[in-house]
C-alpha positions, 0 to 999 in steps of 0.5 A, a space after each residue: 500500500 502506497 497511499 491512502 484515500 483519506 477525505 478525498 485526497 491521497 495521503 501517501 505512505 512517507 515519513 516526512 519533515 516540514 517542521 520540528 515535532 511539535 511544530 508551532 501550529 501544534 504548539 498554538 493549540 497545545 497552549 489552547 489546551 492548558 486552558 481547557 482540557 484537564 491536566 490530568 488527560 495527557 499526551 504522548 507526542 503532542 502533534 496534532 493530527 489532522 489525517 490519518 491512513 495506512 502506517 502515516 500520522 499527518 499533523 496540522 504542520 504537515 508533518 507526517 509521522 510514521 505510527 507504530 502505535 495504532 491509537 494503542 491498538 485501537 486502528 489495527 485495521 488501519 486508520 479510516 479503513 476504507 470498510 470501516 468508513 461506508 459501513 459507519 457513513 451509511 449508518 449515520 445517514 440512517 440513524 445515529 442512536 436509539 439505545 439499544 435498551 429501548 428500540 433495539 436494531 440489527 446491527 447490534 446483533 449482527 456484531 454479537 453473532 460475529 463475536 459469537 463465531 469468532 471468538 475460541 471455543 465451538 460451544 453456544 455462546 451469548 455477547 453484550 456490547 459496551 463502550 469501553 475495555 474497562 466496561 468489558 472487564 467489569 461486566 465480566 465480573 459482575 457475570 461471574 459473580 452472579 454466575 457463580 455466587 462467590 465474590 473473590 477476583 483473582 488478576 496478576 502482576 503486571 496487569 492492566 485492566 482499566 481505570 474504573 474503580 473495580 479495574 483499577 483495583 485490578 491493575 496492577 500500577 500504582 503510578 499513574 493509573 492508582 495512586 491517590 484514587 482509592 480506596 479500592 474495591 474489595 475480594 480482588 487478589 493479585 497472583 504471581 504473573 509468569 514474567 519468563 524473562 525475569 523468572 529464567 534469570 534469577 540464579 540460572 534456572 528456568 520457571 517452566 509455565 506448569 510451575 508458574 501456574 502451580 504458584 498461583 494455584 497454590 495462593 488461590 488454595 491457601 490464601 483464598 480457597 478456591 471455593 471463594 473465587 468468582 473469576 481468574 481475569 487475566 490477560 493472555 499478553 499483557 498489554 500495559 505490564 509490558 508485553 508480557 506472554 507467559 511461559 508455554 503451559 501456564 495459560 492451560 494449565 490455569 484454565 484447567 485448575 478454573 474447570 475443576 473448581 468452577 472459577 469463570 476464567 476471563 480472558 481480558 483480549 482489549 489488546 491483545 484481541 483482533 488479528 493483533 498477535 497473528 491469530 484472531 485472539 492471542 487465546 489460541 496460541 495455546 488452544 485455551 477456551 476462556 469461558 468468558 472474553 472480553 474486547 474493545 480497541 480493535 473492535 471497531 477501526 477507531 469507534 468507540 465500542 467493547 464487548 463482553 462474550 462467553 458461554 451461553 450458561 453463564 451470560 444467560 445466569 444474569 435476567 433481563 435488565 441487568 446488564 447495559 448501558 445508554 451507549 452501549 452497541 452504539 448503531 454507528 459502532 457496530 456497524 464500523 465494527 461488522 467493517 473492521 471484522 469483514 475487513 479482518 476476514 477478507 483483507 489478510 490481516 491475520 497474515 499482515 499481523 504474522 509478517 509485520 511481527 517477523 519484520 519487527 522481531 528481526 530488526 530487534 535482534 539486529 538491534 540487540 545484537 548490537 546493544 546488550 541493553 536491549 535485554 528481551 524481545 517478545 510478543 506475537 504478531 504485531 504486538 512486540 516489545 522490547 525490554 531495556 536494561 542496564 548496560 550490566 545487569 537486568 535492572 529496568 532501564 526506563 531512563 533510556 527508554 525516554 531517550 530513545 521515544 524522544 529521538 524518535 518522535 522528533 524524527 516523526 516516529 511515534 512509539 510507544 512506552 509501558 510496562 511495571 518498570 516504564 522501560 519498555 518500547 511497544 509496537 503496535 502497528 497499524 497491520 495496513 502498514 507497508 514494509 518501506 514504512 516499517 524499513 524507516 522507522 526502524 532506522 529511526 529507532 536504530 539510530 535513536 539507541 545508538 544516540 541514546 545510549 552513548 
């Protein structure tokens, strides 16, 4: 893909400097928004964007930015997906709302039967759609709390999971998304992630998964009991906590521990979900069945939109009335959504997903070939990070990995910081983008570690 059709012109497929990043048009208007916008919303790269399409960022400078960030996995189908763009269009010249709850419309129930389909497991299923991650997450417990009668939530380290009350309490982070925000919900326990770059470190030995899982195990049984817990919410690769993909057997074997005691086991997809990862959902990487699924970014191609999907007995144990919400399933939403998935069906996004991740795991590995602070390279699919360490040792290094967004940023590269530590670098590009782009950016990046690290 070369260009784009975005508003009637082409915005062609280029990284391109006509002013510093921010620029002063940029500038004009972030001073605008000290005055109006909460301080507590910020921003990452205040360049603001006036189009958007395949792998480009076009700023009101006229700068063009190359995205490895997706609005954080939200435009994964790329950013005004031609799809996405009539199917939403032909809806808002319908109707734009009527809350579903009141009259109700088949588009709503069309993007429900494709979840239903699409999602792991052959079994019945039932879905409700919401408006965002942590609106799915927390549906999801109230599902399997009143599905199971019992109360405890069991998340993990390095978790991320919304910024509610209930989601927050989930997350693991203190700082920004906790601190001086509670207090917080209760019956939510935090569990040992399998973290294999951290685990396998330590004295030369490795943690297997069934190992990881077995230490949960053992804190759900000892410290709660598992006749306490509701749901086991977990992220098959964390997002926010860095990319993390616990070591093979860890997933199954929780799954399997959740069956025998019947713990509802969520699979929290927000990020992960959608072609990301190389696979429809990064749940069947190891064939686990979650009971119940939850998904957002994504979803949609840029709408707002999210969804809680699971097995037909649990979502059928909640009656009427007790589940919803006045936008939730937005007309416009879903029917951007039925784009964004025809468009993941019928486009090669999967396989865009799988050949980006090996584009991007290549050019880490030169990269860390180079510079040992480059200390692990994960992910699946278009969902790959980069963990950076002091130059001797495997302790976080987030200092550096600020240097090198900086650099990139001013060279009209958009990446993306995370994790516990805050020194890791995410790449979520757009599966729309081309391979020239992917080329530049990383040369980018390249040059940014070797600038940063001297």
């Amino acid at each position: 893909m070369t260009a784009l059709e975005i508003g009637g012109e082409a915005l062609p497929q280029e990284r391109k400097l006509v002013t510093e990043i921010p620029g002063p048009k940029s500038r004009e208007i972030e001073e605008r928004r000290k005055s109006a916008v909460a301080p507590g919303v910020g921003s990452s790269l205040p360049a603001y964007v006036v189009a958007a399409g395949g792998g480009i960022l076009k700023d009101v400078d006229g700068n063009q930015i190359i995205d490895l960030g997706a609005g954080i996995a939200v435009t994964t189908a790329g950013n005004s997906n031609p799809r996405v763009v009539k199917a939403a269009t032909e809806q808002l010249q319908s109707f734009t709302h009527t809350c579903f709850m009141v009259n109700p419309y088949e588009g709503y129930v069309e993007v429900a039967e494709a979840l239903n389909r699409l999602t792991p497991g052959d079994h019945e299923k039932r879905s409700i759609l919401l408006n965002s991650g942590a609106e799915a997450v927390e549906n999801a417990v109230k599902i399997a709390r009143a599905h199971t009668g019992r109360d405890a939530v069991v998340v993990f380290d390095h978790a991320y999971h919304g910024r509610t009350n209930l989601t927050m309490s989930m997350t693991a982070k203190a700082t920004p998304y906790k601190a001086g925000f509670g207090p917080f919900a209760g019956e939510v326990y935090r569990a040992p992630m399998s973290y294999p770059y951290r685990d396998n470190d330590a004295a030369g030995t490795k943690v297997s998964g069934e190992e990881a899982a077995k230490r949960v195990i053992t804190m759900i049984e000892k410290q709660i009991g598992a006749d306490s817990v509701a749901a086991i919410v977990i992220e098959p690769i964390q997002g926010e906590g860095g990319f993390i993909v616990p070591a093979e057997g860890f997933l199954p074997a929780l799954v399997e521990f959740a069956k025998e005691k019947g713990i509802v086991f969520v699979a929290d997809e927000v990020q992960a979900g959608f072609a990301r990862t190389g696979k429809m959902f990064a749940s069947e990487w190891e064939d686990i069945v979650p009971d119940i699924i939850t998904t957002a970014k994504g979803i949609a191609g840029g709408l707002p939109l999210s969804a809680v999907t699971g097995r037909a007995e649990i979502m059928d144990s909640v009656g009427p009335g007790r589940l919803g919400g006045t936008y939730g399933g937005n007309p416009v939403a879903c029917a951007a959504a039925l784009g964004a998935i025809a468009s993941y069906e019928e486009d090669g996004l999967v396989e865009n997903a799988a050949h980006i991740g090996e584009v991007v795991t290549d050019r880490l590995t030169q990269l860390q070939s180079k510079h040992p602070e480059v200390g692990d390279i994960r992910g699946r699919g278009a969902m790959i990070a980069a963990e950076f360490v002091q130059h001797d040792s495997i302790d976080p290094n987030p200092d550096l990995v600020k240097k090198i967004a900086d650099y990139c940023a001013k060279n009209g590269v958009l990446v993306l910081t995370t994790g516990t530590f805050g020194n890791i670098l995410r790449f979520l590009p757009p599966l729309t983008i081309s391979d020239e782009l992917l080329g530049d950016a990383f040369d980018v990046i390249e040059e940014a570690v070797a600038a940063s690290v001297a």
